[in-house]
N, C-alpha and C positions, 0 to 999 in steps of 0.2 A: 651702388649696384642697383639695377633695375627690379623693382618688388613686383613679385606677382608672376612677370614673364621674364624669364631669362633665356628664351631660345636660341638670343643671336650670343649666346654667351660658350661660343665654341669655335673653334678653329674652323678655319675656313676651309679647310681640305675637309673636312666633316660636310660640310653641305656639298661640295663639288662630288664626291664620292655619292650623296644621297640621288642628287640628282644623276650621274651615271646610274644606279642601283634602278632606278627608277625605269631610265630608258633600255635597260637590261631586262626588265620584267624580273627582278626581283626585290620588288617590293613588299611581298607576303612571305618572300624564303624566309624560313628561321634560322637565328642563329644564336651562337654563345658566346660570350666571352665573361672573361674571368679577370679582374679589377685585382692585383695582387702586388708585394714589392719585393726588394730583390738582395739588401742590405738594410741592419738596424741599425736605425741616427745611435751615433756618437760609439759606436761599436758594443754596443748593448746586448743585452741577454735576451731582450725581446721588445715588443712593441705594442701599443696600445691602439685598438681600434677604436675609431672617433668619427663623428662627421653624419652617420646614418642619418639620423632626424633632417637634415637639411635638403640630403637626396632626396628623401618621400618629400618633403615640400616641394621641391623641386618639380619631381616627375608629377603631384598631383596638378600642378602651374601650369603645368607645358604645354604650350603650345605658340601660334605664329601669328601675331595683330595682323593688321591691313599694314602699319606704317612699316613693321619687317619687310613683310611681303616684298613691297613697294621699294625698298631698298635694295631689297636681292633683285630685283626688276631690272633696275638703274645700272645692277655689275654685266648686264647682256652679255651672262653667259648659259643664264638657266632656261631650262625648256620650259615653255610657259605653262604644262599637262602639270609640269613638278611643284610649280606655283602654285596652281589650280588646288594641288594635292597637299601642299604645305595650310590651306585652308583650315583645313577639317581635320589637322595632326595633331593627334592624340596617342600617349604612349598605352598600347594595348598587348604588352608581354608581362614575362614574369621575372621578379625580382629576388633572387636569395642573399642572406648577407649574415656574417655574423655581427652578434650584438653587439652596441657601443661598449666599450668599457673591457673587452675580453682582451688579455694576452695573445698576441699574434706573431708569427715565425714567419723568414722569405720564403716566397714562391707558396705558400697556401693562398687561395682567395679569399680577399675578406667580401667580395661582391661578385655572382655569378646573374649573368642578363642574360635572360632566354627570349626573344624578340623577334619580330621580324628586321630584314637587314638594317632597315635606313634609321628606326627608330632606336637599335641598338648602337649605332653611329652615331646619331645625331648626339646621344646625352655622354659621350667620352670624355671630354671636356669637363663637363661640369662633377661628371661624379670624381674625376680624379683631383679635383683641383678643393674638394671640401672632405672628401677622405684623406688627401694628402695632408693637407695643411692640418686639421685638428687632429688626426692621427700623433704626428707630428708634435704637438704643443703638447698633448695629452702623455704622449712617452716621456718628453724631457720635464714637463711637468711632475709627473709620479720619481722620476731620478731624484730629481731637488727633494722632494715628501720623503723617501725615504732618510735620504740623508741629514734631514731633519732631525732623525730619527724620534718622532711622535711629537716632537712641537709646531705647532701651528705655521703654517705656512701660507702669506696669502699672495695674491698676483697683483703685480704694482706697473703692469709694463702699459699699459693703452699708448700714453705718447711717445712710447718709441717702436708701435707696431707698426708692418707696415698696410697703412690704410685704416676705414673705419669697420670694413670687415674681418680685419685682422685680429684690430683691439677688443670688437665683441665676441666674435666667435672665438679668440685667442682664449679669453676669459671661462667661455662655455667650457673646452678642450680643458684648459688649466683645470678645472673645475672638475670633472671628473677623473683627470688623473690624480685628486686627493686633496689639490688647493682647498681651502677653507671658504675662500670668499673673495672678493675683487674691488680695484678699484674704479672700476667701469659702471661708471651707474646704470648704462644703457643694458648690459647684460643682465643687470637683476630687474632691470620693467620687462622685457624680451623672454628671458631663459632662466627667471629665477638664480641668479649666480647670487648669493649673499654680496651688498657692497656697503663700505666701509668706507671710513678713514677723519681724519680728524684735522692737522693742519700742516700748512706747507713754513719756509721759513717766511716767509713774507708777511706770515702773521704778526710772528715776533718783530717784525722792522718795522710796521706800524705805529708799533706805541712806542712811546716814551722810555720806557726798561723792559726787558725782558721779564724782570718779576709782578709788571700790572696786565703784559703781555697775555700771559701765565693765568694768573687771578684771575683778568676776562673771561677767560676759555672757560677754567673751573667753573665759575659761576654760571654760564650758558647752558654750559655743557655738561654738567657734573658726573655723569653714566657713562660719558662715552673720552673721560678726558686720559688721552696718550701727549705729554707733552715732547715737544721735539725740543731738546737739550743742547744741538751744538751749532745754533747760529753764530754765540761770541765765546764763549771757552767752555766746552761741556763739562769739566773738572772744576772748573773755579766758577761758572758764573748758572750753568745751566741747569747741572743738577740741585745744587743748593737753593736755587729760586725754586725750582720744581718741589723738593722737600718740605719747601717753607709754606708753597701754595696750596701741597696736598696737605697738611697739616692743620691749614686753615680754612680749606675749604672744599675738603675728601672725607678726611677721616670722622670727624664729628656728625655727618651725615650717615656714618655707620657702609658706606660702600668702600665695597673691596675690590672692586675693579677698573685699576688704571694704572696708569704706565709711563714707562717714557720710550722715547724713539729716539737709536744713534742710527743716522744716517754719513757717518764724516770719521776720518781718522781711523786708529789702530779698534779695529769692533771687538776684540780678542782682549787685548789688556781695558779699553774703557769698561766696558762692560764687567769685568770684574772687578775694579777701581768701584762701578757705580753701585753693583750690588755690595759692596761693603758698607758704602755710605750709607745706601736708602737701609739696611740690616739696624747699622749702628743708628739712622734715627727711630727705630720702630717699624720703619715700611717695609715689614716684611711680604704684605700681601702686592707692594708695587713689584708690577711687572718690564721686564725687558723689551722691547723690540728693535728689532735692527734690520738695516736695508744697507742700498750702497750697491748696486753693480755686483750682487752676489748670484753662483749657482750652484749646481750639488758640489764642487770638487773643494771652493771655499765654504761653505757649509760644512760639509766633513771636517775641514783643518780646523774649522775653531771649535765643530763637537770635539775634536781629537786636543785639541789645545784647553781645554777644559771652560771655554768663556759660560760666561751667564745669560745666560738668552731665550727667551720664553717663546718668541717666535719671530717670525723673518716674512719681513715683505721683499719680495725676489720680482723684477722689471725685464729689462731689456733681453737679459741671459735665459729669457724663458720665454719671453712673448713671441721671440724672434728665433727661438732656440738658435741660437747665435754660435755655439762650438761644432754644430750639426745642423744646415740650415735648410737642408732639403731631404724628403721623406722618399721620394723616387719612388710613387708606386705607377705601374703601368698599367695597360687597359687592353690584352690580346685575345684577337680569335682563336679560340679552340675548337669547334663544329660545327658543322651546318647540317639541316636539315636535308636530303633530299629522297625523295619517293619511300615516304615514310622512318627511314632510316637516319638513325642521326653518326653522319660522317666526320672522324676527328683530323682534326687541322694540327700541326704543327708550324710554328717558326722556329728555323734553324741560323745560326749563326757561330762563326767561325772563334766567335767570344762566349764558349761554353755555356758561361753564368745566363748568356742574352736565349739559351735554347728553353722553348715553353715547355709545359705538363700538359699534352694534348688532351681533348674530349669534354665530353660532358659531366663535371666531377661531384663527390661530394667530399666531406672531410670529417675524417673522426677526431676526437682527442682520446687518449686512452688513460687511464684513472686508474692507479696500483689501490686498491681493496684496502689496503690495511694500514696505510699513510692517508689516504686522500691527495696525494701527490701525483701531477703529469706528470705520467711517462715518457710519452713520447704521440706525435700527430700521425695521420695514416689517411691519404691523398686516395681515393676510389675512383675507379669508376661509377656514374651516377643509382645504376644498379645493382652495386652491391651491397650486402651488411654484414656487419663483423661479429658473428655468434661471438660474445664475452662469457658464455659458458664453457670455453674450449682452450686450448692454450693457444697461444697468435706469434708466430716467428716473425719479428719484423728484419729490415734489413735494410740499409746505405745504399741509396740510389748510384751513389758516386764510388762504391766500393762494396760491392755487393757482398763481398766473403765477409764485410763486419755486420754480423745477425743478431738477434738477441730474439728470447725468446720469453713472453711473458705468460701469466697464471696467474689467478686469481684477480681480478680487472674489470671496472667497466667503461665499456665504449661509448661516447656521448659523439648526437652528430654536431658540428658546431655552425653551423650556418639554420638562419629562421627562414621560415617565407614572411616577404618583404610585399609582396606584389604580386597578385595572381589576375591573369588577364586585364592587367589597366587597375583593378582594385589594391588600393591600401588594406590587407586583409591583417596587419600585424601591430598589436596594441602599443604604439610607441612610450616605452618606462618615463615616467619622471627624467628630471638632471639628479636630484638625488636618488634614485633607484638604481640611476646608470653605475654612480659614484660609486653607490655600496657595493654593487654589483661588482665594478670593478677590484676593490679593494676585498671581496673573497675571493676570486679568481685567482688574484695575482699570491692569496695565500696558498693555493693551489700548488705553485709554482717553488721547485728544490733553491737554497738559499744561493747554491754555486750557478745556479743560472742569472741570479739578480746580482751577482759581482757587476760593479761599475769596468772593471780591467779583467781581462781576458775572463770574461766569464763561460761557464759550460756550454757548451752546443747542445739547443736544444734540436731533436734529431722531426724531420719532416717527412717522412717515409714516404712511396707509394706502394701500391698494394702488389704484389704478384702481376695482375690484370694489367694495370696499369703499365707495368715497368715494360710489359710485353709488349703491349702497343707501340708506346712510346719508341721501342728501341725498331720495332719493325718500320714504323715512321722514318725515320732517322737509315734504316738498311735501304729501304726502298728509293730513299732521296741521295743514296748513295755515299750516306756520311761518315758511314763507320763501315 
């Protein structure tokens, strides 16, 4: 990907439209849209917001070389005033988003652009395509972690991502949905991601025996040795050389940290075979690890199966989130400005789920007092706030008679400012600040909504104001 400027990195109907907007004379209008998605990968309880940090680079980047230019020239279809104007383009709106790392529900925004027109078009593209994608890794990543449940989990996918911004931001994403650390070296010189790892089997077919194989590595490496056990029989040949080599040259050194790795065969019965052995020779402090084409649902089977396993390098099934391979967020106009009044936009469509949350919004989460538990989210319009010293009747967009009525509460907004006039006005957190962040959040969050299978619905309300609008939208366009 092109460092630095990524302007032409958007759909083409994105520039075709700027340049009309242009010759419309509305170049200065304002407008909104709302960066939001519509279903949770893998039919989840909810989803993880990811991606932010790359926007703000992005949008602080933006803008148009001569050799762009010059390319859009050559397509003789743009007015050359719009060229003139691609010159000196710079994003000068405002940006709201919630934080990386927060639990996120359909149809809230995780990114609201307040803009003028062309410049809120031009960046469609690229905001959805680094929201989507680490959103995306970061939710099935945190699946896999939980199911872990508290053992170490790290990300082993880079060469089966797809591409090289796949494999490092894959890692980033991974990374704050709770991974530990990565095999991607480029993401820990980049983004800080911890990387790791020790050896491949190739090592072992090197030498002469697997057990001088072995001895090498110890000796190199002594701190950092995970031996991989099942090049030639991990039962008879692999772990007995592994035993003999930490024996001779682990444990007299007094370190306690090292391991083996089953990448091959039944991980569920080896793994308990192995921790008998390394037991019965003393190695109690040798550790497990295991890989192989694993994601949260076999993770569970063999926590449920009782194997021995300290932690799990997870690849493919997660880098690619491969059972769920697309996060579907969209990118719709909701208002525009005109003669000082901000006008809400609706799209309608005859596939229900495809009808937007018109206007200019913002979004609460609402917080039960005496759990520390979400309750439930509540879609605003941009003007209102939710007194939490009061009781708050919420209520089902889609079935308005189911209401609930809460007490005792508070209301937090969930979206920061990101961008104010063209400025990065918002302290962008660490990768581990995001992580931690994320990981109290999601404690936040009731256990039945984190069910992998049919977990609780978590409920996205609009406000009273809101639902009014909305619905006179929808009367006046003649839908209902």
């Amino acid at each position: 990907m092109k460092k630095g400027n990524n302007a032409l990195l958007c759909d083409f109907y994105e520039l075709t439209m700027a340049n009309g907007f242009f010759k419309n004379g509305f170049c200065n209008k304002t407008v909104y849209f709302d960066l939001f998605f519509r279903s949770i990968p893998d039919g989840g309880g909810f989803a993880i917001s990811a991606g932010l940090e790359q926007l703000a680079q992005y949008i602080m980047e933006l803008h148009f070389d001569k050799e762009d230019i010059e390319f859009l020239r050559k397509k003789n279809i743009f007015d050359e005033d719009f060229l003139k104007y691609l010159e000196d383009f710079r994003f000068t709106g405002d940006i709201y988003a919630v934080p990386e790392g927060t639990p996120v529900f359909p149809n809230e925004p995780l990114v609201t652009v307040k803009a003028p027109a062309i410049e809120a078009q031009i960046i469609e593209t690229f905001a959805l395509l680094t929201i989507n994608h680490q959103s995306l890794i970061a939710t099935k990543a945190n699946r896999i972690v939980r199911a872990a449940q508290g053992r170490t989990v790290l990300e082993f996918g880079s060469r089966r991502a797809q591409g090289a911004d796949g494999a490092v931001l894959g890692a980033r994403a991974a990374y704050i949905g709770g991974c530990k650390g990565t095999a991607c070296t480029l993401s820990d010189r980049l983004y800080d991601v911890p990387a790791g790892g020790t050896m491949a089997h190739a090592w072992v077919q090197m030498f002469d025996s697997e057990y001088e194989a072995f001895k090498t590595y110890c000796k190199i490496y002594p701190n950092n040795a995970v031996l991989l056990v099942d090049t030639y029989n991990t039962l008879k040949s692999g772990i007995p050389n592994a035993i003999k080599v930490f024996k001779e040259e682990i444990v007299p050194k007094g370190i306690k940290n090292y391991g083996i790795r089953l990448d091959s065969g039944d991980i569920s019965y080896l793994s308990k075979k192995a921790r008998k052995m390394l037991d019965e020779a003393g190695l109690t402090d040798c550790k497990i690890v295991a890989s192989n084409s694993l994601d949260e649902y076999l993770i569970r089977d063999l926590m449920m199966q009782g194997a021995k396993i300290d932690s799990f390098g997870v690849g493919e099934r997660l880098i690619t989130s491969k059972s769920s391979p697309v996060f579907g967020g969209v990118y719709k106009l909701t208002a525009v400005e005109s003669d000082g009044k901000i006008i809400p936009k609706i799209k309608i469509s005859e596939n229900t789920a495809k009808i937007t949350n018109p206007h200019y919004k913002k979004i609460y989460r609402l917080y039960d007092n005496e759990s520390g538990k979400a309750i439930a989210d509540q879609l605003c319009v941009y003007d209102e706030v939710i007194d939490d010293s009061k009781e708050l009747t919420i209520f089902d967009s889609e079935a308005t008679w189911k209401t609930k009525t809460i007490q005792n509460f508070t209301a937090k907004p969930l979206q920061k400012t990101i961008f104010k006039e063209g400025k990065l006005v918002y302290n962008l957190p660490s990768i581990d600040e995001v992580q931690s962040y994320c990981a109290e959040q999601i404690n936040t969050l009731w256990d039945e909504v984190k069910r992998f299978e049919n977990p609780h619905k978590y409920y996205v309300d609009l406000s009273p104001k809101l639902w009014e609008i909305k619905n006179q939208l929808l009367k006046d366009n003649k839908y209902i």
